[in-house]
PyMOL Python script that loads the backbone (N, CA, C, O; Angstrom):
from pymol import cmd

cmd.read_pdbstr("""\
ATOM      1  N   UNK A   1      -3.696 -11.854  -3.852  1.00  0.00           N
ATOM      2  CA  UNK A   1      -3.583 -10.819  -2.854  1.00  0.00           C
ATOM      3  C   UNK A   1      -2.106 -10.618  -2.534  1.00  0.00           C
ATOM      4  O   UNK A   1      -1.394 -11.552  -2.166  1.00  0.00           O
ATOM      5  N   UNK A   2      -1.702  -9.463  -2.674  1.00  0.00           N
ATOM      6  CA  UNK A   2      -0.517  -9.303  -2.356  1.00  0.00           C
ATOM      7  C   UNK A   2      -0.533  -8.138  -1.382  1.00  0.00           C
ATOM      8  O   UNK A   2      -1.275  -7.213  -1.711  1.00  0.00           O
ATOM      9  N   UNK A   3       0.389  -7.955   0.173  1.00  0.00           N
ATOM     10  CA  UNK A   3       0.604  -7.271   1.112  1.00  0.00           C
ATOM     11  C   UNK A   3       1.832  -6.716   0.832  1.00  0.00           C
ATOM     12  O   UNK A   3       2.646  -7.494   0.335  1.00  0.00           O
ATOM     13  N   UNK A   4       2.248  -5.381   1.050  1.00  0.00           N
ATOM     14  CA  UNK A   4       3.459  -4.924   1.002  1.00  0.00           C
ATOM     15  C   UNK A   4       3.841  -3.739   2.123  1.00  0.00           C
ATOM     16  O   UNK A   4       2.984  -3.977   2.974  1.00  0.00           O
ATOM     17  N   UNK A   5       4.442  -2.855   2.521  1.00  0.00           N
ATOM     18  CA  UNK A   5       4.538  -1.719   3.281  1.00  0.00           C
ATOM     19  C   UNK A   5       4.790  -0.793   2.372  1.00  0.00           C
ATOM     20  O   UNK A   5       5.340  -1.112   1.318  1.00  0.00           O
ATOM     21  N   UNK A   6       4.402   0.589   2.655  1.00  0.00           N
ATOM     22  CA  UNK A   6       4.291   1.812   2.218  1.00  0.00           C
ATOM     23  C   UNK A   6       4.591   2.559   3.399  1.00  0.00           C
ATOM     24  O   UNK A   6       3.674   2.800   4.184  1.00  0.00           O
ATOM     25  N   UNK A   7       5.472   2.862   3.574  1.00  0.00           N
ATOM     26  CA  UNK A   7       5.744   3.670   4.964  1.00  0.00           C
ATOM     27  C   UNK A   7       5.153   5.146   4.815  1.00  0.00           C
ATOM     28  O   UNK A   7       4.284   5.725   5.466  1.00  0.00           O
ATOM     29  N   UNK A   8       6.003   5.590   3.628  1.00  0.00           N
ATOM     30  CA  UNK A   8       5.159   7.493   3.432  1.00  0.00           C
ATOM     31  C   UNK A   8       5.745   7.435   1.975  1.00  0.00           C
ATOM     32  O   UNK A   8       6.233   6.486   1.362  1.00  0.00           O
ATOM     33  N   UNK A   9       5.535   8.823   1.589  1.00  0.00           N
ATOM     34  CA  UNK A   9       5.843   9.434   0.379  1.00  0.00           C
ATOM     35  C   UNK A   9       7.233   9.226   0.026  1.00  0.00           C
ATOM     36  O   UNK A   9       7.633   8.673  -0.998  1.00  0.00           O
ATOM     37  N   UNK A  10       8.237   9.926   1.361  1.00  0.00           N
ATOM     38  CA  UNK A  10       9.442   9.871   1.195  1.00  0.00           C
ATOM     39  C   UNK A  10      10.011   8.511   0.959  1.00  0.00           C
ATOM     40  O   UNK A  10       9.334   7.486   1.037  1.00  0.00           O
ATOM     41  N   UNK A  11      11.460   8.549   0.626  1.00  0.00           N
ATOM     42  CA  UNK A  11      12.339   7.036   0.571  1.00  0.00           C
ATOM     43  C   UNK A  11      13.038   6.821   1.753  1.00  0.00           C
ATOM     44  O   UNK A  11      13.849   7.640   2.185  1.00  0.00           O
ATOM     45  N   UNK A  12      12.778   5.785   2.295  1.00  0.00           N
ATOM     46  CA  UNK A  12      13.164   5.515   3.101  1.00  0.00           C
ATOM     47  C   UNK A  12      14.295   4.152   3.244  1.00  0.00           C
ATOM     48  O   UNK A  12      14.102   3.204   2.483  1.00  0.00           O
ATOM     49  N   UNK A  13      15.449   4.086   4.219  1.00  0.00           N
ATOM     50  CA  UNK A  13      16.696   3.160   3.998  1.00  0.00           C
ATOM     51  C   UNK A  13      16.060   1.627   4.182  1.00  0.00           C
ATOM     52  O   UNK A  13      16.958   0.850   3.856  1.00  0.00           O
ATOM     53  N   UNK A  14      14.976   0.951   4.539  1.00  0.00           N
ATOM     54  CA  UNK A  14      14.331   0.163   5.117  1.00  0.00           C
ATOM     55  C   UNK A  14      12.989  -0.306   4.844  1.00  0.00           C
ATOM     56  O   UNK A  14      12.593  -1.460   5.009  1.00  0.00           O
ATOM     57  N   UNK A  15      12.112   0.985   4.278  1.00  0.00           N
ATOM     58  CA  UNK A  15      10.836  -0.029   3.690  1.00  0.00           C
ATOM     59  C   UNK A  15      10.409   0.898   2.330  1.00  0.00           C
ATOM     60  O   UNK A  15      10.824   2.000   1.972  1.00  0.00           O
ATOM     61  N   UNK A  16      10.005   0.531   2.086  1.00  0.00           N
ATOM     62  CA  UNK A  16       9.084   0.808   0.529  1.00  0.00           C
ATOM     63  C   UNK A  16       8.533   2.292   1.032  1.00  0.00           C
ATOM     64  O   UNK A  16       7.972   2.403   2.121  1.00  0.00           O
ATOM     65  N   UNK A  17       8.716   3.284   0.252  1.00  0.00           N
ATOM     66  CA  UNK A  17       7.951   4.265   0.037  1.00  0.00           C
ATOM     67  C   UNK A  17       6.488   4.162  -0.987  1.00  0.00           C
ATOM     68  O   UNK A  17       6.432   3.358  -1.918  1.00  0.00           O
ATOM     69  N   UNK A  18       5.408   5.054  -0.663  1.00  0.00           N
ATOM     70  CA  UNK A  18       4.386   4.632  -1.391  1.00  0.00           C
ATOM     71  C   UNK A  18       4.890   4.528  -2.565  1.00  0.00           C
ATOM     72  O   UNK A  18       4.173   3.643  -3.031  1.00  0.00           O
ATOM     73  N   UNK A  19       5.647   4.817  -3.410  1.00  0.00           N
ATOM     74  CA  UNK A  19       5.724   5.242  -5.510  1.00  0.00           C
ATOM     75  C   UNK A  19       6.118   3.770  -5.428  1.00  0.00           C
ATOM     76  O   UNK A  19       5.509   2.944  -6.107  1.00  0.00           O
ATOM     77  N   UNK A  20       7.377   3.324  -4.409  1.00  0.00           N
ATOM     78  CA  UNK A  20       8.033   2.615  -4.418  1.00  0.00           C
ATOM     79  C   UNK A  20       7.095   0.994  -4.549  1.00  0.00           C
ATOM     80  O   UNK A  20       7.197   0.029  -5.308  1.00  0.00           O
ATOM     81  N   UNK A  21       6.431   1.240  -3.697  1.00  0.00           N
ATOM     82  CA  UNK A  21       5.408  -0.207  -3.501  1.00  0.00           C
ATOM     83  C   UNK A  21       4.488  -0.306  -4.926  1.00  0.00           C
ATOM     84  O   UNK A  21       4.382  -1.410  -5.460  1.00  0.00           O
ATOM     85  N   UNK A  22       3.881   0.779  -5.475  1.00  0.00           N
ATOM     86  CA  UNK A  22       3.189   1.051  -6.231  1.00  0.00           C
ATOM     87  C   UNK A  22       4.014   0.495  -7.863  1.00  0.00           C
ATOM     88  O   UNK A  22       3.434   0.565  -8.947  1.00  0.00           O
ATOM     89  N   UNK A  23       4.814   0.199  -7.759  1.00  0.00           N
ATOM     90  CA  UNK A  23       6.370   0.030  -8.920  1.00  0.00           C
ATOM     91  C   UNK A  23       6.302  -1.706  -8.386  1.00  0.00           C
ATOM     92  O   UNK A  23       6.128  -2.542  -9.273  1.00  0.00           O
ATOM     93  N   UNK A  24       6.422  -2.103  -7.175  1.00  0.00           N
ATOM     94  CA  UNK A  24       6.668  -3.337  -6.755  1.00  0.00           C
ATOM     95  C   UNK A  24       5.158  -3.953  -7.401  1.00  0.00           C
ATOM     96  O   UNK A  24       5.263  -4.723  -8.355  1.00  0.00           O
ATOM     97  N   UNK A  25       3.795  -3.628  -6.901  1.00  0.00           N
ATOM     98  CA  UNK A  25       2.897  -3.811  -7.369  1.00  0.00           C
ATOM     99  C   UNK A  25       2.775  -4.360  -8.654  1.00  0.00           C
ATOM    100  O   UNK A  25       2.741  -5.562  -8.920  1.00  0.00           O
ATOM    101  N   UNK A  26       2.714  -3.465  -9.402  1.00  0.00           N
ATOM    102  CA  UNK A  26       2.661  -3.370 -10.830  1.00  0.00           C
ATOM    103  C   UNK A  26       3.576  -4.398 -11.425  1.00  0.00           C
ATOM    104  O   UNK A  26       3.114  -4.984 -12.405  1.00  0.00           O
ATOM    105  N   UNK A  27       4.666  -4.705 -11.069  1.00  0.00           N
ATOM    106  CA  UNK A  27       6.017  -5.692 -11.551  1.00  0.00           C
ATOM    107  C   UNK A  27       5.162  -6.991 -10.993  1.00  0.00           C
ATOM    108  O   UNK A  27       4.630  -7.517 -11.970  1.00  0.00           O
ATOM    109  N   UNK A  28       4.878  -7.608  -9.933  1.00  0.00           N
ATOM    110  CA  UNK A  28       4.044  -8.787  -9.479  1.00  0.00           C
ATOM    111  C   UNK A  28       2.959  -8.786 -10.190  1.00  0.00           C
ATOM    112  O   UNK A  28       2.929  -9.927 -10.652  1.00  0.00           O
ATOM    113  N   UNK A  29       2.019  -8.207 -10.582  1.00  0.00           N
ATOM    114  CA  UNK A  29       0.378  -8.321 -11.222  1.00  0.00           C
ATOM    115  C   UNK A  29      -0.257  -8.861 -10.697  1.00  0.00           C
ATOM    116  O   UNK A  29      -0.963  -9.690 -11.271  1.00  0.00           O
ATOM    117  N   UNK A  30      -0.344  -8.619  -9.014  1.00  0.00           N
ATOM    118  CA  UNK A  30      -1.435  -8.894  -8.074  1.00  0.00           C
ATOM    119  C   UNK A  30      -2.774  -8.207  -8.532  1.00  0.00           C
ATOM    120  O   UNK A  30      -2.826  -7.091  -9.049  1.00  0.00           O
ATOM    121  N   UNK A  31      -3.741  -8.942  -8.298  1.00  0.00           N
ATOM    122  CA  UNK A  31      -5.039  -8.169  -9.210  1.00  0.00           C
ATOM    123  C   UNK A  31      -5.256  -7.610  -7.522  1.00  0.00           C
ATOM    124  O   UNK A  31      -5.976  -6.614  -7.599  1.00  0.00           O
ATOM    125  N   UNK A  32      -5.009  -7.800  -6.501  1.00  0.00           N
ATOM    126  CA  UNK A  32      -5.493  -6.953  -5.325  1.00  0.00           C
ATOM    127  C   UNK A  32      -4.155  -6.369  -4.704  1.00  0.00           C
ATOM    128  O   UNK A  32      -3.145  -7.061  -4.835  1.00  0.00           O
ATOM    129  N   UNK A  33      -4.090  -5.540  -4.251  1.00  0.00           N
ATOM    130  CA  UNK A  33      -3.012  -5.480  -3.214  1.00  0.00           C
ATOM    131  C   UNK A  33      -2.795  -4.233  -2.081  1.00  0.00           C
ATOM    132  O   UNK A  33      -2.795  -3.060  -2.454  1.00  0.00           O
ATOM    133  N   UNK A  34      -2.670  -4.489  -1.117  1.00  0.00           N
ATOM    134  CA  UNK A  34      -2.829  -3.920   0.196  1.00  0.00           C
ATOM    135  C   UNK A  34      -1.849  -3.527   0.745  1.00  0.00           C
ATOM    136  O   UNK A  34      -1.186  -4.295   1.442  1.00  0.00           O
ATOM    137  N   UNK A  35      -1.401  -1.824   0.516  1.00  0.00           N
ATOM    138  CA  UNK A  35      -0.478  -1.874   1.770  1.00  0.00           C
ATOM    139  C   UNK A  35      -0.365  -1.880   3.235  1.00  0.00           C
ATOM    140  O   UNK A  35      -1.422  -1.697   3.840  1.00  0.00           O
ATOM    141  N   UNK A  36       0.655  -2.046   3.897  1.00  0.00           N
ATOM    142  CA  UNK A  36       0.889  -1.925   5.375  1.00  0.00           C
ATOM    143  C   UNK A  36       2.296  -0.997   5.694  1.00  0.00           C
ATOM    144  O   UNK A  36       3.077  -0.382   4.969  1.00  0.00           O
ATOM    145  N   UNK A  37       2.180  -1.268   7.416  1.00  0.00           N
ATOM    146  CA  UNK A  37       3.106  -0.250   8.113  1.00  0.00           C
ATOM    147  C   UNK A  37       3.283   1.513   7.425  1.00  0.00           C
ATOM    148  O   UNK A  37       4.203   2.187   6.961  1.00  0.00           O
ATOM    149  N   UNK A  38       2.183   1.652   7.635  1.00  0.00           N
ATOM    150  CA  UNK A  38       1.895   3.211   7.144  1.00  0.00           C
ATOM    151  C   UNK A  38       1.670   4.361   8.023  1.00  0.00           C
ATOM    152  O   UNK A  38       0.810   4.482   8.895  1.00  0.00           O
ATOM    153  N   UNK A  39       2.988   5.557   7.492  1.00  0.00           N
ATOM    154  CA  UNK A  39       3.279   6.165   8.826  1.00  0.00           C
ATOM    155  C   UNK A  39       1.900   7.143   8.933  1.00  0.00           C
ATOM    156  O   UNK A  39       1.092   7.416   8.045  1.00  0.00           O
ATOM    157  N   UNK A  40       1.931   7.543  10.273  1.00  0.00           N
ATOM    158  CA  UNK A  40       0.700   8.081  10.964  1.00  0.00           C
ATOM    159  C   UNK A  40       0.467   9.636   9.840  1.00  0.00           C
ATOM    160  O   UNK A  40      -0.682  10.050   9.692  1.00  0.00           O
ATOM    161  N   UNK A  41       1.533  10.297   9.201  1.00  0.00           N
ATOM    162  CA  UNK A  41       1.355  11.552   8.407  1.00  0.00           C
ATOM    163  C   UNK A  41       0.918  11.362   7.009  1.00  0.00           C
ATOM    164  O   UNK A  41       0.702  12.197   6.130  1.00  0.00           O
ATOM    165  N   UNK A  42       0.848  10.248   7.005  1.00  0.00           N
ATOM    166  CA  UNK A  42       0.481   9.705   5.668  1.00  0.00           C
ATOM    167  C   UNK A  42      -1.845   9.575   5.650  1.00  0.00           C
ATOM    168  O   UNK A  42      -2.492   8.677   6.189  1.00  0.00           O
ATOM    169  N   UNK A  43      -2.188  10.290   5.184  1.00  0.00           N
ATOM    170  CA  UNK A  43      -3.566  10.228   5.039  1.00  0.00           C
ATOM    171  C   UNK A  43      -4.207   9.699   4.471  1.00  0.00           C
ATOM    172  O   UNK A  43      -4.421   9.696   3.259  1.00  0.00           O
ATOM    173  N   UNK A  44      -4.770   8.959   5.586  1.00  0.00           N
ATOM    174  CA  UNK A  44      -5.657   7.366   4.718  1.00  0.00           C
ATOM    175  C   UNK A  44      -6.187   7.643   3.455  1.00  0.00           C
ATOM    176  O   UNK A  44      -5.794   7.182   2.384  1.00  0.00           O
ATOM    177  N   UNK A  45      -7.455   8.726   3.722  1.00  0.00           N
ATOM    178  CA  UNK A  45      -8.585   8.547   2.081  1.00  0.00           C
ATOM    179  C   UNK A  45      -7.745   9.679   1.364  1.00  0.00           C
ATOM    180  O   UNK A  45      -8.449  10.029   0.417  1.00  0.00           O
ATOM    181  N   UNK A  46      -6.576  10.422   1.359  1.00  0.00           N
ATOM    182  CA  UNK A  46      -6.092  11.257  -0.025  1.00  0.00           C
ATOM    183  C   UNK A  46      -4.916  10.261  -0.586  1.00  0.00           C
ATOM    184  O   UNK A  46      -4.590  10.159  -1.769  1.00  0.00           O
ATOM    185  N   UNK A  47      -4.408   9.622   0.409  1.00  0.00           N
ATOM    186  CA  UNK A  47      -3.374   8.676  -0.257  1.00  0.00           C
ATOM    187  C   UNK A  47      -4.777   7.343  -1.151  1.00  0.00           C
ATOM    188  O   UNK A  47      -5.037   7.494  -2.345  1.00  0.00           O
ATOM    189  N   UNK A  48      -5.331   6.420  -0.483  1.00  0.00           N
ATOM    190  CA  UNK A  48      -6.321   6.159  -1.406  1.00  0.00           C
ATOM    191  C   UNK A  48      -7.074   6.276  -2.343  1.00  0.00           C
ATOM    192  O   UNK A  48      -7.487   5.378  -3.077  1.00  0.00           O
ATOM    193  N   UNK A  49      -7.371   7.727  -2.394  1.00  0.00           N
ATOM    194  CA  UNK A  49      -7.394   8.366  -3.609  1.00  0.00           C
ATOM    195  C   UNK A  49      -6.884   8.599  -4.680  1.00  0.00           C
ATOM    196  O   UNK A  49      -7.431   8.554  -5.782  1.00  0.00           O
ATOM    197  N   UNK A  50      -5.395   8.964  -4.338  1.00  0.00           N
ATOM    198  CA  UNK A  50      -4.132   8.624  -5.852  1.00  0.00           C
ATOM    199  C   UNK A  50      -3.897   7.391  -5.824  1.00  0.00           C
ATOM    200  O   UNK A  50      -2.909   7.178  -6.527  1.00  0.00           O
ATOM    201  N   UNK A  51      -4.333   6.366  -5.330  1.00  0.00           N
ATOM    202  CA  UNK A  51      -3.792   5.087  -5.412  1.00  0.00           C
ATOM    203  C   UNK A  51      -4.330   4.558  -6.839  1.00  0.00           C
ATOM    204  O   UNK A  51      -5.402   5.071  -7.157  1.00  0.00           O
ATOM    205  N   UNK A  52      -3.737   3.532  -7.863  1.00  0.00           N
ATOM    206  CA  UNK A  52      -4.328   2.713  -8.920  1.00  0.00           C
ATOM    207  C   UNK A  52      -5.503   1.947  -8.248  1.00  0.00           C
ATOM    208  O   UNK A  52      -5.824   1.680  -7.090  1.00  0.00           O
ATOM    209  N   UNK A  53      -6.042   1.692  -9.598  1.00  0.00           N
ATOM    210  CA  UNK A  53      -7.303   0.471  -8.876  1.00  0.00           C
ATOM    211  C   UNK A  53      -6.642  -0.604  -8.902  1.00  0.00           C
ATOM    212  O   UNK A  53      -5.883  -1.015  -9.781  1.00  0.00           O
ATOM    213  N   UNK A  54      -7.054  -1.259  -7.518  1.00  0.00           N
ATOM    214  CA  UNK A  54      -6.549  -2.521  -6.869  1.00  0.00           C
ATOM    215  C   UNK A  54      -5.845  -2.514  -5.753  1.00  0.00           C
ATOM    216  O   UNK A  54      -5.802  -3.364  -4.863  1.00  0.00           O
ATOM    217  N   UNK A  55      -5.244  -1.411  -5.860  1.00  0.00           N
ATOM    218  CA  UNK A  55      -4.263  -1.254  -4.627  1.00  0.00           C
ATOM    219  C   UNK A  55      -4.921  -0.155  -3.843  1.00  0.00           C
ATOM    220  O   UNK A  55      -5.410   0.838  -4.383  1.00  0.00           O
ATOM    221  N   UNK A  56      -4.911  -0.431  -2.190  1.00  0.00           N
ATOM    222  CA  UNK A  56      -5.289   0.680  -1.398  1.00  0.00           C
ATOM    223  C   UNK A  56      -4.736   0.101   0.038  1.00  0.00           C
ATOM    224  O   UNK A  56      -4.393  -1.037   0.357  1.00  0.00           O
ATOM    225  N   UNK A  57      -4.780   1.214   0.706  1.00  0.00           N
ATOM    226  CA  UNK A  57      -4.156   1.144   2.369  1.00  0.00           C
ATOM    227  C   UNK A  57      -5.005   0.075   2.958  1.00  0.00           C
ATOM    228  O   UNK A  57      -6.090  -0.264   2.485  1.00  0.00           O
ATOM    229  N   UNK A  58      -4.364  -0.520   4.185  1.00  0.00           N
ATOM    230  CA  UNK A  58      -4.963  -1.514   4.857  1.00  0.00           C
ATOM    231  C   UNK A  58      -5.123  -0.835   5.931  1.00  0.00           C
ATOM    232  O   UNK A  58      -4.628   0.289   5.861  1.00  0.00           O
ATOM    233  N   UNK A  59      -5.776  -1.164   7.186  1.00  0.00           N
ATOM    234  CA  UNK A  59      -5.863  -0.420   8.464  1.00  0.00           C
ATOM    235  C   UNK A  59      -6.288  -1.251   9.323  1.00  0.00           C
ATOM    236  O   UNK A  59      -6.835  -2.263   8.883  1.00  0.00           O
ATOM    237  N   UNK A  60      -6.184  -1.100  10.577  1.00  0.00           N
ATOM    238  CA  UNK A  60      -6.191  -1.918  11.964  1.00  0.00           C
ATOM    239  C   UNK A  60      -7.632  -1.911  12.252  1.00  0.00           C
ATOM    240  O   UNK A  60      -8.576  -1.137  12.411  1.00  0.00           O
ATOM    241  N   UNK A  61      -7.220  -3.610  12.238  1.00  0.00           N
ATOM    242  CA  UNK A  61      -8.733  -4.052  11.969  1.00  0.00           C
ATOM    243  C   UNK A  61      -9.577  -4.989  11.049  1.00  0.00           C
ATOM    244  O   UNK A  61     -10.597  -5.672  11.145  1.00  0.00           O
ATOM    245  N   UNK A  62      -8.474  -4.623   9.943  1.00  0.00           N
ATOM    246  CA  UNK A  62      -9.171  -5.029   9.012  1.00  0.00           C
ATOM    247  C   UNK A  62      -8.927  -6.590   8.659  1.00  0.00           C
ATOM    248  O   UNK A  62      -8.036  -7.174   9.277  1.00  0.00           O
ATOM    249  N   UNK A  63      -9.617  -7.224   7.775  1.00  0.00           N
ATOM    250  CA  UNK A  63     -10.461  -8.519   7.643  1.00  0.00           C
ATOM    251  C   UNK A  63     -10.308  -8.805   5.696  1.00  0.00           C
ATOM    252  O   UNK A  63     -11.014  -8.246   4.856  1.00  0.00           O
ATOM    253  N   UNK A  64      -9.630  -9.417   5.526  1.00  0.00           N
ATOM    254  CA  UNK A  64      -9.557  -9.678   4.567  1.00  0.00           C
ATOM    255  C   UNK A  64     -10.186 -11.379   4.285  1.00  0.00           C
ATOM    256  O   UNK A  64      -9.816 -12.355   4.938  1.00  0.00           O
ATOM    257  N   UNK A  65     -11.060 -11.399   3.316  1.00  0.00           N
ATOM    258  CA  UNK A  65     -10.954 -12.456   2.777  1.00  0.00           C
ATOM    259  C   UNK A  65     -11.018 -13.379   0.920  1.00  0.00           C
ATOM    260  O   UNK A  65     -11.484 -13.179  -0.201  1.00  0.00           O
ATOM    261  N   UNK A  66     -10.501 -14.028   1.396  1.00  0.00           N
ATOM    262  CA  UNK A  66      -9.822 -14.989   0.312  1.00  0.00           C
ATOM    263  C   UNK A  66     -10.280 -16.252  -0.097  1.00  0.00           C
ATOM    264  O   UNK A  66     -10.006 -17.345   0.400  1.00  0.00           O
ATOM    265  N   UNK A  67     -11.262 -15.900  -1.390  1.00  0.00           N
ATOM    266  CA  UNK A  67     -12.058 -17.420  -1.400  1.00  0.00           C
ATOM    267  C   UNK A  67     -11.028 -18.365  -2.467  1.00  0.00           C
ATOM    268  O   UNK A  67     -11.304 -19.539  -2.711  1.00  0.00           O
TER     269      UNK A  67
END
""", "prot")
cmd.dss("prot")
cmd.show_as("cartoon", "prot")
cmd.util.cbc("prot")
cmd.orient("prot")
């Protein structure tokens, strides 16, 4: 399981843009991975939607587990 931030589309001076995390992803070969700190203009199920399989948004609340 790997956690990372995806802030938005754009690049930003400070955290991972989605392409950006999606590049970080792929270089680690986490078979799961979850982003975080995702800005509010950023849309949960269309960004989930272009996402690869394995990787998708995390959200408040959520419960991960790890056997």
């Amino acid at each position: 399981m790997l956690v990372l931030d995806a802030l938005q589309h754009r690049k930003h001076s400070t955290h991972f843009s989605v392409e950006e995390a999606i590049e970080a992803a792929r270089r680690i070969g986490a078979r799961r991975t979850l982003f975080t700190h995702i800005a509010h203009a950023l849309g949960h199920e269309a960004t989930n939607a272009m996402l690869p399989d394995g990787i998708r948004l995390a959200h408040d609340g959520m419960r991960v587990n790890i056997a």
